[in-house]
N, C-alpha and C positions, 0 to 999 in steps of 0.2 A: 145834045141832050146829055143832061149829066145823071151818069147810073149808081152814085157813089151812095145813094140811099138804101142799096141791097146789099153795102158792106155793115148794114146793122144788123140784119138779118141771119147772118152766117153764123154758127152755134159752132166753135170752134170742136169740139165733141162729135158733134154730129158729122163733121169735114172728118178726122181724122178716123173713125171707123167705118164710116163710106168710103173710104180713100185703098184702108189697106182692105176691107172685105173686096173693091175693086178689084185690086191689083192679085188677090189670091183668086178670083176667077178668070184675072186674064191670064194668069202662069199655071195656073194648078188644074185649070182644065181645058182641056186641047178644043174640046167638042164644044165647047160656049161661045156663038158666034160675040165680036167688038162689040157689035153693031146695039147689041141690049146690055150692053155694060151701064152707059148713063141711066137708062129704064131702070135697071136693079136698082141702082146707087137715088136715084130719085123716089123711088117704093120705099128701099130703107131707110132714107132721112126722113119722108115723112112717118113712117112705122115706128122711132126712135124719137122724133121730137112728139110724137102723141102719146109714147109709153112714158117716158119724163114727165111730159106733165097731165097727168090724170090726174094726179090729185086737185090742181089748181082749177082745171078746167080746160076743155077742148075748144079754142075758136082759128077761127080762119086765117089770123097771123101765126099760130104754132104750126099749122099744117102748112104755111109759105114757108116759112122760115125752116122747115125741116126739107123741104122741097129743094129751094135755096141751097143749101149745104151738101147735098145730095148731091146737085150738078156742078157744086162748085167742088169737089172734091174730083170729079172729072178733069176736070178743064185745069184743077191744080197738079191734077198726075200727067195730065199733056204739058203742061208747062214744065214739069221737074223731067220728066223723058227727055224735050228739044236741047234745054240744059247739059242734062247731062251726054248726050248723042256728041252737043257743041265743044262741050271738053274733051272728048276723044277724038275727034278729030284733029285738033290742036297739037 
């Protein structure tokens, strides 16, 4: 199954301030379990892809598509963590 249809979906905005609002919950607070990091990061994509476009209109691809971006800022920060873990070890 090819998934490459939900790389149209990713709102490259929406990746990068889910990504570092992530990454300021997983350092800057002790007490925030992992485990609702994606949950946050998936709330505020779509809270951010529906505050952008109000003016145009609310439908059901802006709230994927903020969705989308949300978890895909997850699984962008596990991928740049393995990375960089892989370089120091080296």
């Amino acid at each position: 199954m090819d998934i490459n249809f939900l790389l149209n979906d990713i709102n490259p905005l929406i990746l990068g301030i889910c990504l570092l609002v992530g990454y300021v919950l997983k350092t800057a607070f002790d007490k925030f379990p992992n485990k609702y990091i994606p949950l946050s990061a998936l709330m505020l994509g779509t809270i951010i892809a529906i505050t952008i476009n109000l003016k145009t209109g609310i439908s059901a691809e802006i709230v994927l598509s903020g969705m989308i971006s949300g978890l895909a800022s997850t699984g962008l920060y596990e991928m740049l963590r393995n990375l960089l873990e892989k370089s120091k070890k080296e």
